[in-house]
FIRO-737529 format. One record per residue: residue number from 1; residue in three letters; y, z, x of N, C-alpha, C in turn. Coordinates in nm, 4 decimals, padded with zeros to 6 digits, always signed. Example, Ala and Ser with C-alpha at 12.3 -4.5 7.8 and 13.67 -1.06 7.14 Angstrom:
<rs>
R   seq   type       n_py       n_pz       n_px      ca_py      ca_pz      ca_px       c_py       c_pz       c_px
R     1    ALA   -00.5690   +00.7800   +01.3190   -00.4500   +00.7800   +01.2300   -00.3300   +00.7800   +01.3200
R     2    SER   -00.2250   +00.7080   +01.2850   -00.1060   +00.7140   +01.3670   +00.0030   +00.7870   +01.2900
</rs>
This chain:
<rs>
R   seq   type       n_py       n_pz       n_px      ca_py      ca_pz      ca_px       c_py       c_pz       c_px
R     1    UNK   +05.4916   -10.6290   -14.9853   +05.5537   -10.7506   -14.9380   +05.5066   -10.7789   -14.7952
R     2    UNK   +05.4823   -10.9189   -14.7803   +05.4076   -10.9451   -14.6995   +05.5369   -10.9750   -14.5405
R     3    UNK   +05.5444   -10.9328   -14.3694   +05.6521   -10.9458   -14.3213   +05.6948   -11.0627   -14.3212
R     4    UNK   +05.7861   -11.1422   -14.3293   +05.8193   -11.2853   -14.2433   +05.7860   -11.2777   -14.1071
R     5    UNK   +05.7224   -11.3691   -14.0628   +05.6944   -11.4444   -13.9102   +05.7943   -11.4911   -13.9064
R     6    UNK   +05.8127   -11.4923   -13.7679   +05.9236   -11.6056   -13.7166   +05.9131   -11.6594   -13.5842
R     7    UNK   +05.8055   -11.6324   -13.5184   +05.7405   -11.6845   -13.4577   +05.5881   -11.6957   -13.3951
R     8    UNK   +05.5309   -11.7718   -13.3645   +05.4038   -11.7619   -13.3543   +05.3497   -11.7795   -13.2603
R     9    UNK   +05.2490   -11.7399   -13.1397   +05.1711   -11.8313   -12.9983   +05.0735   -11.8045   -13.0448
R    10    UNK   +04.9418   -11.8357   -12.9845   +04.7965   -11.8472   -12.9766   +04.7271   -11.7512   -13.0048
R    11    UNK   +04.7760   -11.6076   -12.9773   +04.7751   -11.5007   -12.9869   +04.8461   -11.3905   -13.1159
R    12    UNK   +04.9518   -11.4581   -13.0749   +05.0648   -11.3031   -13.1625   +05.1549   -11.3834   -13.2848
R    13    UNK   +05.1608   -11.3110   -13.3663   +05.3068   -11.3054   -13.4331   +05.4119   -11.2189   -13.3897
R    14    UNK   +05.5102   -11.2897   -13.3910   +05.5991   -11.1980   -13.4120   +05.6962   -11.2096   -13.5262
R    15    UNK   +05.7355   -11.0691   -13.5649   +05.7433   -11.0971   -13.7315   +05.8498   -10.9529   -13.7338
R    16    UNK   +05.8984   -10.9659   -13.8826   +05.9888   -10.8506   -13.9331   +05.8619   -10.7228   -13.9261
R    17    UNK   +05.9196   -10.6339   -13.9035   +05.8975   -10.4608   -13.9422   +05.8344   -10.4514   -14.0744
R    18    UNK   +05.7399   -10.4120   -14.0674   +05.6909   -10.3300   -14.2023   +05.6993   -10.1978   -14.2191
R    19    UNK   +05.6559   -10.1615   -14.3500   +05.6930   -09.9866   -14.3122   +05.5418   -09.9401   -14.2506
R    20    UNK   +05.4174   -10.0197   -14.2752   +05.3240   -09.9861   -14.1941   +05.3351   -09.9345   -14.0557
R    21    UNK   +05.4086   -10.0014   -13.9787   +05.4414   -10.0681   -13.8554   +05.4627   -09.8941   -13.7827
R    22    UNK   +05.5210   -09.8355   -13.8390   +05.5988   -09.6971   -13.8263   +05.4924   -09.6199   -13.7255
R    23    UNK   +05.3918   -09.5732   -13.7841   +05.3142   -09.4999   -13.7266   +05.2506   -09.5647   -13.5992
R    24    UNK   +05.2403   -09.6727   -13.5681   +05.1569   -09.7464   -13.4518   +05.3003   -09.7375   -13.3886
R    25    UNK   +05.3996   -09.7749   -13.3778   +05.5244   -09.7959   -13.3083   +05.5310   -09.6421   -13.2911
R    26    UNK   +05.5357   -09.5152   -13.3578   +05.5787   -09.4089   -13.3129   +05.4481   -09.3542   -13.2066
R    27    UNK   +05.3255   -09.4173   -13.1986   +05.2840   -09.3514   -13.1204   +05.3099   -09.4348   -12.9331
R    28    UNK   +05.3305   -09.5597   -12.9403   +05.3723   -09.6021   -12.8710   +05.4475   -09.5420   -12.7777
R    29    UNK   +05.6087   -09.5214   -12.8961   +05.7052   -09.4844   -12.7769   +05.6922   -09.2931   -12.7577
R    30    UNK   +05.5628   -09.2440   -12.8090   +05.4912   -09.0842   -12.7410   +05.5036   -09.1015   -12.5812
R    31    UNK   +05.3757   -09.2505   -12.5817   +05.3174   -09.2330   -12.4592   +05.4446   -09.2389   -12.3525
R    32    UNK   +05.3696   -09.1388   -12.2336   +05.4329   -09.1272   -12.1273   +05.4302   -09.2250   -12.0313
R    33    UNK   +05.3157   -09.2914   -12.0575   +05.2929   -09.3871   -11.9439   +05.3974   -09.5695   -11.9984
R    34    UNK   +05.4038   -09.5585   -12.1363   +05.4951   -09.6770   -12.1505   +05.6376   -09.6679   -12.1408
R    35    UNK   +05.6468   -09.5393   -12.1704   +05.8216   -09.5179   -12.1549   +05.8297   -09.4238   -11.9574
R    36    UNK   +05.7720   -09.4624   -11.9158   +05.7872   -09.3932   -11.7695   +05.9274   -09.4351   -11.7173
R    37    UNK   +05.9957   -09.5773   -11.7948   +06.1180   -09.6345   -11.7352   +06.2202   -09.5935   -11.7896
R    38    UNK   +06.1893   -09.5181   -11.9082   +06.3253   -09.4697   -11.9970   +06.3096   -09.2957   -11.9585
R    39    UNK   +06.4677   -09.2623   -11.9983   +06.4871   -09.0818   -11.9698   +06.3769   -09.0202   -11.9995
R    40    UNK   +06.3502   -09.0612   -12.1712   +06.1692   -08.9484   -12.2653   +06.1626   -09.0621   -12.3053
R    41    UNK   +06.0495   -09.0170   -12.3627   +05.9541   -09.0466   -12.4661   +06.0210   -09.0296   -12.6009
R    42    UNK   +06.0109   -09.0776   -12.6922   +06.0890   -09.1002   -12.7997   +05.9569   -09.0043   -12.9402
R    43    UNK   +06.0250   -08.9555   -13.0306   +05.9636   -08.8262   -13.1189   +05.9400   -08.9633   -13.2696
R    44    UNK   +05.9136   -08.9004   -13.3316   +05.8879   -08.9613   -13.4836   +06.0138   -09.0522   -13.5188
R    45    UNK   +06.0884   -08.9498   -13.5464   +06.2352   -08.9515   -13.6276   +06.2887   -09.0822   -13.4952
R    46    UNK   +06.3191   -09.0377   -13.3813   +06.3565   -09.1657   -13.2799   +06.2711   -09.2915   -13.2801
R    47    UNK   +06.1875   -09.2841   -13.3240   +06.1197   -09.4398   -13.3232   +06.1477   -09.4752   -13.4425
R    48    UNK   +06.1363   -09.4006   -13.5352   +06.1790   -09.4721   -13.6832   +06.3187   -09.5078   -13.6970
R    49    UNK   +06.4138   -09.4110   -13.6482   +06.5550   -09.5008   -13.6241   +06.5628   -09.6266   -13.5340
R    50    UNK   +06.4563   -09.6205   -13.4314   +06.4646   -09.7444   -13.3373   +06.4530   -09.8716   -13.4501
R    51    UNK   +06.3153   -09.8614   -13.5003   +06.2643   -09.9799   -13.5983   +06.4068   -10.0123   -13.7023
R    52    UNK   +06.4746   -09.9027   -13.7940   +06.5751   -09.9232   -13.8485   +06.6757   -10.0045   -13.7850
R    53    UNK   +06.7488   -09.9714   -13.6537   +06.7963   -10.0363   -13.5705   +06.7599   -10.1328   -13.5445
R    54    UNK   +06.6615   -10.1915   -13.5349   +06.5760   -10.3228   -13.4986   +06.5812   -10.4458   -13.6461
R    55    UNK   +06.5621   -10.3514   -13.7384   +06.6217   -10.4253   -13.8863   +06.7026   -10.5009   -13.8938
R    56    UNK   +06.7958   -10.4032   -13.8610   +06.9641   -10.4359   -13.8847   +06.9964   -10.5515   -13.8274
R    57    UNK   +06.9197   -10.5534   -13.7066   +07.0157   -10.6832   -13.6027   +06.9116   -10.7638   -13.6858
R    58    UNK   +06.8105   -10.7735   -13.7079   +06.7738   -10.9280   -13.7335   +06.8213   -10.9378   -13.8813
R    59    UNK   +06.8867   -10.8288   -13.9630   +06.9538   -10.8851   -14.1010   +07.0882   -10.9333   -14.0556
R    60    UNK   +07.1261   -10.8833   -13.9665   +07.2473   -10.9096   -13.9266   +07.2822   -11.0581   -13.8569
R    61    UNK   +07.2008   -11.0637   -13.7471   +07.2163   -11.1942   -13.6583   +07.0893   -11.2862   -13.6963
R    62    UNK   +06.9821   -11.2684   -13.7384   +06.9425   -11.4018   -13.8039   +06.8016   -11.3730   -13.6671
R    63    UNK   +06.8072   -11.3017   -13.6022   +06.6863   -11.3154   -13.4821   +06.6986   -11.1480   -13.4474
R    64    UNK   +06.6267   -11.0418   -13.3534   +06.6210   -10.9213   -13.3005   +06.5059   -10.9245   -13.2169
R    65    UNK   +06.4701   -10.7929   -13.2227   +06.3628   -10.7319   -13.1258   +06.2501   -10.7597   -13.2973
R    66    UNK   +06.1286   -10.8226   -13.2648   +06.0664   -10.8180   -13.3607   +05.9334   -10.7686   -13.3041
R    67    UNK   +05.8519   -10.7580   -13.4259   +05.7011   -10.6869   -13.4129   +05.6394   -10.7235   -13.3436
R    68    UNK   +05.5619   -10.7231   -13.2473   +05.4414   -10.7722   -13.1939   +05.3272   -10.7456   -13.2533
R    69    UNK   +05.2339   -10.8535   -13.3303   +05.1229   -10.8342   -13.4189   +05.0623   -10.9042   -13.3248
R    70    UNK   +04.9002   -10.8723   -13.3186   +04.7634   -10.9368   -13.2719   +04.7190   -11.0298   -13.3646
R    71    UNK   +04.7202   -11.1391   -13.3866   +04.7135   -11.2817   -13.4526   +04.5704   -11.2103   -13.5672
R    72    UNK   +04.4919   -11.2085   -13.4776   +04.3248   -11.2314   -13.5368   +04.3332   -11.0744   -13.5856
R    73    UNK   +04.3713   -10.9433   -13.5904   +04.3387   -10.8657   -13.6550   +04.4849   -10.7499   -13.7126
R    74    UNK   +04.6099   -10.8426   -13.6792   +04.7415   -10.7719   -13.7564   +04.7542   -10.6539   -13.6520
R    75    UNK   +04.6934   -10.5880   -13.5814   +04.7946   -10.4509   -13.5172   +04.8816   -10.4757   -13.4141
R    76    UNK   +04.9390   -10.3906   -13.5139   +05.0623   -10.3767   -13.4058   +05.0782   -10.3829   -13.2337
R    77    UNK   +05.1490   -10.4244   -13.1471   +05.0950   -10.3653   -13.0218   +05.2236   -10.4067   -13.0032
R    78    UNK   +05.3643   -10.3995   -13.0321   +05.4678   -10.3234   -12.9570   +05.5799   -10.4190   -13.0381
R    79    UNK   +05.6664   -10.4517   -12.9517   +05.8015   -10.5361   -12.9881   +05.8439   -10.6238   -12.8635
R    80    UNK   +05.8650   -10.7307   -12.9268   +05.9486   -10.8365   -12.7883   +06.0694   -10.9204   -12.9030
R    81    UNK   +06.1735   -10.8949   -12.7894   +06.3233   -10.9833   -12.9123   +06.4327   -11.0040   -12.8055
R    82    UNK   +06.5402   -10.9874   -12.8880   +06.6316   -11.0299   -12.8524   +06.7300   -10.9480   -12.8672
R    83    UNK   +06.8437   -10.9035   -12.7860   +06.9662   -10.7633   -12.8429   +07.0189   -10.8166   -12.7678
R    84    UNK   +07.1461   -10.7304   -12.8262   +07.3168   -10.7288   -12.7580   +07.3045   -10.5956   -12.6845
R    85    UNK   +07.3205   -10.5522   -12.5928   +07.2985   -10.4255   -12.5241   +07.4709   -10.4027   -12.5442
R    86    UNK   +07.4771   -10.2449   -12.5826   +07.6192   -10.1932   -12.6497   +07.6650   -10.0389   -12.5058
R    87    UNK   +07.6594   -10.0928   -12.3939   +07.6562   -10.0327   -12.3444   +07.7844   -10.1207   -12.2457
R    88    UNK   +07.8952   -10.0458   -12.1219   +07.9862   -10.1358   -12.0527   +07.9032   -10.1965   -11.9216
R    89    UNK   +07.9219   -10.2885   -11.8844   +07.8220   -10.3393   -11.7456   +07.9150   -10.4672   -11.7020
R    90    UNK   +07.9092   -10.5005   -11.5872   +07.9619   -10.6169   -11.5282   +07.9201   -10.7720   -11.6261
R    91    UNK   +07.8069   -10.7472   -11.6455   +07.7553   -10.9024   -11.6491   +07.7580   -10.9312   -11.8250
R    92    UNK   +07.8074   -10.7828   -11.8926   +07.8006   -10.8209   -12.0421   +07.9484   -10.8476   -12.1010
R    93    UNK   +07.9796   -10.9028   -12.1931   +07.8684   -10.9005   -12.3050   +07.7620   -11.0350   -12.2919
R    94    UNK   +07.7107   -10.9955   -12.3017   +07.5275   -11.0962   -12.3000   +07.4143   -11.0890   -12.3871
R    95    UNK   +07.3182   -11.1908   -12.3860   +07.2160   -11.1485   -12.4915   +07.1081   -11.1186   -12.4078
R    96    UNK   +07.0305   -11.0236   -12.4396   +06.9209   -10.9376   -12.3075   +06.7301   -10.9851   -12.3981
R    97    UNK   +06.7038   -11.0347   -12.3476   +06.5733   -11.0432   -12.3772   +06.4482   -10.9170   -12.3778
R    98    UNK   +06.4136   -10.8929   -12.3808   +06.3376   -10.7358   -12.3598   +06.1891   -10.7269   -12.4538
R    99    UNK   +06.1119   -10.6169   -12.4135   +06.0000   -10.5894   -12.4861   +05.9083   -10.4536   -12.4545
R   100    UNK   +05.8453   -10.4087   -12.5298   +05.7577   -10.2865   -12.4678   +05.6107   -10.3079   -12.5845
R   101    UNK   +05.5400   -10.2823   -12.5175   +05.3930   -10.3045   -12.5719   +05.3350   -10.1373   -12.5315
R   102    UNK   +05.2088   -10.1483   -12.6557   +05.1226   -10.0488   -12.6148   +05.0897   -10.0663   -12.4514
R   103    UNK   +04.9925   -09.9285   -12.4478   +04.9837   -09.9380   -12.2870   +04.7915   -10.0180   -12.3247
R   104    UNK   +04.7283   -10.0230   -12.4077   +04.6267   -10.1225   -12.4523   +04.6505   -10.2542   -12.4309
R   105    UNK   +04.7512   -10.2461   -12.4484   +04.8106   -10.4498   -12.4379   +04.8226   -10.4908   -12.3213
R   106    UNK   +04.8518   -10.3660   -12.2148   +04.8833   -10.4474   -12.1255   +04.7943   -10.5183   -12.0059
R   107    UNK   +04.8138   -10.5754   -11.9258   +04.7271   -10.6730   -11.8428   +04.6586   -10.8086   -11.9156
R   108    UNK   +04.7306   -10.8351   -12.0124   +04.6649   -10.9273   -12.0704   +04.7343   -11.0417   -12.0674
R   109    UNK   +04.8406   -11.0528   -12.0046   +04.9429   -11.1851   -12.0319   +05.0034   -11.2000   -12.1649
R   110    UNK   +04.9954   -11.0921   -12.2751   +05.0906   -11.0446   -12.3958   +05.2328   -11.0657   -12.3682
R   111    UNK   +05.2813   -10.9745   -12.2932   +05.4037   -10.9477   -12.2577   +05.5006   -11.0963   -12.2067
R   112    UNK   +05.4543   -11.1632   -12.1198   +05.5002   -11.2784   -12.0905   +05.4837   -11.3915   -12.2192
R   113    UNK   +05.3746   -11.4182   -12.2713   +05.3099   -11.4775   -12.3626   +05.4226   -11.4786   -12.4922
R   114    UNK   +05.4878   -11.3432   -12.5164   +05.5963   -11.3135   -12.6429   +05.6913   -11.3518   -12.5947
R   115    UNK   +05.7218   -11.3045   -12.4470   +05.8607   -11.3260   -12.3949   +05.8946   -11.5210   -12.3717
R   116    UNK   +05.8183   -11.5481   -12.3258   +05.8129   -11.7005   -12.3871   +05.8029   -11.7460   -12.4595
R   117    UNK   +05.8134   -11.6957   -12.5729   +05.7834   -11.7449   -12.7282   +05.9663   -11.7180   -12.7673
R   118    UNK   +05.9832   -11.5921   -12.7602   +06.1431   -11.5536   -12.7569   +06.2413   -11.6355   -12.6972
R   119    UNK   +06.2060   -11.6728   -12.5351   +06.3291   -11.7613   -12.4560   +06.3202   -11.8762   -12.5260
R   120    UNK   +06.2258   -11.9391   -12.5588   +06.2240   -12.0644   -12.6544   +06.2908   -12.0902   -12.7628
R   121    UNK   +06.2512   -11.9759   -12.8033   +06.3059   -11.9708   -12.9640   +06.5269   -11.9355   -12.9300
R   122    UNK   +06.5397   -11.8648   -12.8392   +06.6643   -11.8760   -12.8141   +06.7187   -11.9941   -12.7775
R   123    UNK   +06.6438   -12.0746   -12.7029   +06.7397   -12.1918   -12.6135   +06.7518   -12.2703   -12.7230
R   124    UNK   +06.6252   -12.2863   -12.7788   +06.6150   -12.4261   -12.8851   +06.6438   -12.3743   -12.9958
R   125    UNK   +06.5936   -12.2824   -13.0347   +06.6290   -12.3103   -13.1763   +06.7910   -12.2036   -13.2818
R   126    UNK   +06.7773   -12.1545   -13.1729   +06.9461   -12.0515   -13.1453   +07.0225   -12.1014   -13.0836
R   127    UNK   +07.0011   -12.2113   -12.9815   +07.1262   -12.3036   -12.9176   +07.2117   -12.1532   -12.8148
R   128    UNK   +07.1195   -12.0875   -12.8045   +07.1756   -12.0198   -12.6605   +07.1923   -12.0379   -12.5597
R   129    UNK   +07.2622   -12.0187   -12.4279   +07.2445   -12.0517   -12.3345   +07.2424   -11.9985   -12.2064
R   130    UNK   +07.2071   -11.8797   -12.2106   +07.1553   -11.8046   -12.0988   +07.1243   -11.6710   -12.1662
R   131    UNK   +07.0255   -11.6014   -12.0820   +06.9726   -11.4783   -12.1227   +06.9863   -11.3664   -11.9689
R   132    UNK   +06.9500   -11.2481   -12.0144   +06.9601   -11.1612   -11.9265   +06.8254   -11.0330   -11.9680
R   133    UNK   +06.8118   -10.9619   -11.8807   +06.6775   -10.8747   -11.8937   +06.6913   -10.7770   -11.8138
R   134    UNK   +06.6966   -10.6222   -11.7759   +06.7515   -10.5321   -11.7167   +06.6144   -10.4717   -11.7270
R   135    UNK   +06.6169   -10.3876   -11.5809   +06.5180   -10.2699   -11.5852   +06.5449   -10.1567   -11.5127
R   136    UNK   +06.4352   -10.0991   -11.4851   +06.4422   -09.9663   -11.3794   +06.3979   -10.0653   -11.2422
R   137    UNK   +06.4713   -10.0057   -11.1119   +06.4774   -10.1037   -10.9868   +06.3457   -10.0902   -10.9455
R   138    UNK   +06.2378   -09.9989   -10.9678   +06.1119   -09.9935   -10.9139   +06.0119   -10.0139   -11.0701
R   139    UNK   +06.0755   -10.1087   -11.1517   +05.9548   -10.1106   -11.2851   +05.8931   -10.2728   -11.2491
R   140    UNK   +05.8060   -10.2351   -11.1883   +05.7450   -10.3498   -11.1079   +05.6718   -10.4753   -11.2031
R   141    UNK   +05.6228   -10.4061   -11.3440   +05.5529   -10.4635   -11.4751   +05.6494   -10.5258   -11.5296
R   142    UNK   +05.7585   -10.4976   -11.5419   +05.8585   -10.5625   -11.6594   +05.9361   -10.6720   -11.5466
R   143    UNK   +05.9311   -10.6725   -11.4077   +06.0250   -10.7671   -11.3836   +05.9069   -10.8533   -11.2976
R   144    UNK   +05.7751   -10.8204   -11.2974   +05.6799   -10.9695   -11.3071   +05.6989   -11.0251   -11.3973
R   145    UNK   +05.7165   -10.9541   -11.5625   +05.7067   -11.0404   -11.6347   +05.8667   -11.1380   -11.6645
R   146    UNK   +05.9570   -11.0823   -11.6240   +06.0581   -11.1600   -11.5815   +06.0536   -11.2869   -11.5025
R   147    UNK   +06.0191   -11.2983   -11.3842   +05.9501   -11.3857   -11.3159   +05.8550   -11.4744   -11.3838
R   148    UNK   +05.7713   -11.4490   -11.4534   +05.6380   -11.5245   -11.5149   +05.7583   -11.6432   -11.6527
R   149    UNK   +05.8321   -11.5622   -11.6851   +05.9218   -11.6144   -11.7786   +06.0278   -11.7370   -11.7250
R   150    UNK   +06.0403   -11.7419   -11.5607   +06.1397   -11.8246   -11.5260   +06.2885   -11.7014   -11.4859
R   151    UNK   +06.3006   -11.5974   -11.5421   +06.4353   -11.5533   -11.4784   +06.4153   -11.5240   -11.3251
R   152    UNK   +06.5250   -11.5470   -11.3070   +06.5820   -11.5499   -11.1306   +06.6650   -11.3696   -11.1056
R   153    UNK   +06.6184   -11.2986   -10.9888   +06.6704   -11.1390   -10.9900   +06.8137   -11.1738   -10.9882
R   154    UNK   +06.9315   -11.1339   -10.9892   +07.0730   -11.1313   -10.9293   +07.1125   -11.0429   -10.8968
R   155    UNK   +07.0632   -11.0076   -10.7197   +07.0762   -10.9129   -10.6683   +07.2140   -10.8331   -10.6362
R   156    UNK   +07.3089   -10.9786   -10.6718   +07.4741   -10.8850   -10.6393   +07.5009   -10.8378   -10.8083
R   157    UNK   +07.4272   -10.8165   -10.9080   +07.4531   -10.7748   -11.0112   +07.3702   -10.6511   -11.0701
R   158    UNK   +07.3058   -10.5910   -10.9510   +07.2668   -10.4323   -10.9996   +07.3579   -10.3280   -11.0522
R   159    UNK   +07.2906   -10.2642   -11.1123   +07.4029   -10.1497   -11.1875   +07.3289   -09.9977   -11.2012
R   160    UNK   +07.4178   -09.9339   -11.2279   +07.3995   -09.7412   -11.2557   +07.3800   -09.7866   -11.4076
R   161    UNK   +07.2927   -09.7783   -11.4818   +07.2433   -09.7422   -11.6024   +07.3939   -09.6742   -11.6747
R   162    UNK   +07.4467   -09.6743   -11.7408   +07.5760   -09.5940   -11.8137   +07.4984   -09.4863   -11.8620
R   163    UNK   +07.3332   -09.4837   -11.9412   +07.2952   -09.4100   -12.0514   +07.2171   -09.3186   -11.9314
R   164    UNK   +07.1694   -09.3372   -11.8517   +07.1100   -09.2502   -11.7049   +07.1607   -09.1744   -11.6675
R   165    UNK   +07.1507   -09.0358   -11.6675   +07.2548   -08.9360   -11.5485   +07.1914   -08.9660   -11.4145
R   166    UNK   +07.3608   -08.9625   -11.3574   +07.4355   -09.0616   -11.2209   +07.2827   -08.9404   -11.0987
R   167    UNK   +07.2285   -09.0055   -10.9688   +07.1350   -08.9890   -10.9255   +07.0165   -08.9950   -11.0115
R   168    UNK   +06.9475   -09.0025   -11.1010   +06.8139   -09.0077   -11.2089   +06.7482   -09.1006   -11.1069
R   169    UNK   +06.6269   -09.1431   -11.0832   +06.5417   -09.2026   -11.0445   +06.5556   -09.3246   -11.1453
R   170    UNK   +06.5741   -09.3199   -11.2420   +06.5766   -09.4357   -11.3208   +06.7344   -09.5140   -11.3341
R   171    UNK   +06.8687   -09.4228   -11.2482   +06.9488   -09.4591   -11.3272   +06.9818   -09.6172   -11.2536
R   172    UNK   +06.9523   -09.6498   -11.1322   +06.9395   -09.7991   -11.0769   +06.8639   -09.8818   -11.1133
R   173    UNK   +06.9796   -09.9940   -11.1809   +06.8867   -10.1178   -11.2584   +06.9110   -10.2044   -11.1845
R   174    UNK   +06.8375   -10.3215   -11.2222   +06.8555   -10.4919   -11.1122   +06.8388   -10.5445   -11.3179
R   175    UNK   +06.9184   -10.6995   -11.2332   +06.9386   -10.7776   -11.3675   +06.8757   -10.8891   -11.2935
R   176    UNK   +06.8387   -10.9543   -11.4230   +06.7696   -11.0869   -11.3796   +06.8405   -11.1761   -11.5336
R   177    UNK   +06.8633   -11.3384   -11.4681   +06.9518   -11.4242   -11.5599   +06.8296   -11.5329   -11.5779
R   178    UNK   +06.8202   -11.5796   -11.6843   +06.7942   -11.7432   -11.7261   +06.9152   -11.8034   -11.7417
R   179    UNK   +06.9330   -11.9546   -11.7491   +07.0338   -12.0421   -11.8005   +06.8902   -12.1135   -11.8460
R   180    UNK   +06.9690   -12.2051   -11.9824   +06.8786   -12.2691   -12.0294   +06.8611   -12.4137   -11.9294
R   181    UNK   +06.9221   -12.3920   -11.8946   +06.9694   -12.5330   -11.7638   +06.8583   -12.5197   -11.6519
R   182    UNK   +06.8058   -12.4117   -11.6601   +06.7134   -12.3734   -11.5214   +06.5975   -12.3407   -11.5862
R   183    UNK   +06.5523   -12.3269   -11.7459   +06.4300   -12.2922   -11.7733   +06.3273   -12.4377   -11.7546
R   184    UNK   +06.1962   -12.3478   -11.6804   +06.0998   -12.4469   -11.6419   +06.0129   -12.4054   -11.7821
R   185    UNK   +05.9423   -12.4881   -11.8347   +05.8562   -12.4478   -11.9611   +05.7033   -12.4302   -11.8567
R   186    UNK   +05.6613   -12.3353   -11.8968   +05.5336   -12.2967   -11.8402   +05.4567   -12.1832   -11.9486
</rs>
């Protein structure tokens, strides 16, 4: 069975999970250098529950974190979507925009490229109206591409990670907001 698309740019699909998908996604979240912002690196069995997890919400809510496919030759090269982050924080409950790509993908304007394909597809065609995007306070890659997307930092809305043990280098996040009221299309 062939995945559903559900959305498309110049470049990428992004589309439901296949069971193909498994092995390119588990080597992904190996590398050290793409997960440098999370606690580890994620094993077989943890990426394949991730993708399961990733299922669910888009059987569930109608949109998720979906595949990132390369238009012209189908591979995989990561995930960009949409989640409910199930964790307690000041600024939630909210819908968080997010993504992680191979470390091949990156420098290419991918990452922004999906993530604008996503805020779109939320404002307009989900009738959402604001988004949110969290990182590590020094993940300098993921909150250009925040910026490139239109979100604004909200510096009185940093937080201690809940899932981080308290001092971790990673456990200080910064949030950054869209309103659909403030998205510039670019």
């Amino acid at each position: 069975m062939t995945p559903r698309v559900h959305l498309t740019t110049d470049r990428l699909h992004l589309r439901e999970w296949s069971p193909g998908d498994a092995e390119a996604f588990a080597a992904i979240n190996a590398d050290p250098r793409v997960m440098e912002f999370f606690p580890a690196a994620l094993d077989r069995a943890q990426s394949d529950a991730l993708v399961e997890r990733f299922r669910a919400e888009i059987a569930t809510h109608g949109y998720g974190r979906y595949a990132v496919a390369d238009r012209a030759t189908g591979r995989l090269l990561g995930f960009a979507g949409l989640g409910h982050p199930d964790f307690s924080a000041p600024f939630l409950p909210a819908v968080e925009i997010g993504w992680r790509l191979a470390r091949e993908a990156w420098g290419q304007g991918i990452a922004p490229e999906a993530a604008r394909a996503i805020r779109d597809h939320a404002f307009d065609a989900l009738g959402m109206d604001a988004l949110v995007s969290f990182t590590a306070e020094w993940n300098i890659r993921s909150r250009r591409v925040m910026e490139k997307i239109g979100m604004t930092y909200d510096a009185s809305a940093d937080f201690i990670h809940p899932r981080v043990p308290a001092g971790h280098k990673l456990a200080r996040h910064v949030l950054y907001r869209l309103a659909k009221a403030d998205r510039v299309i670019r």
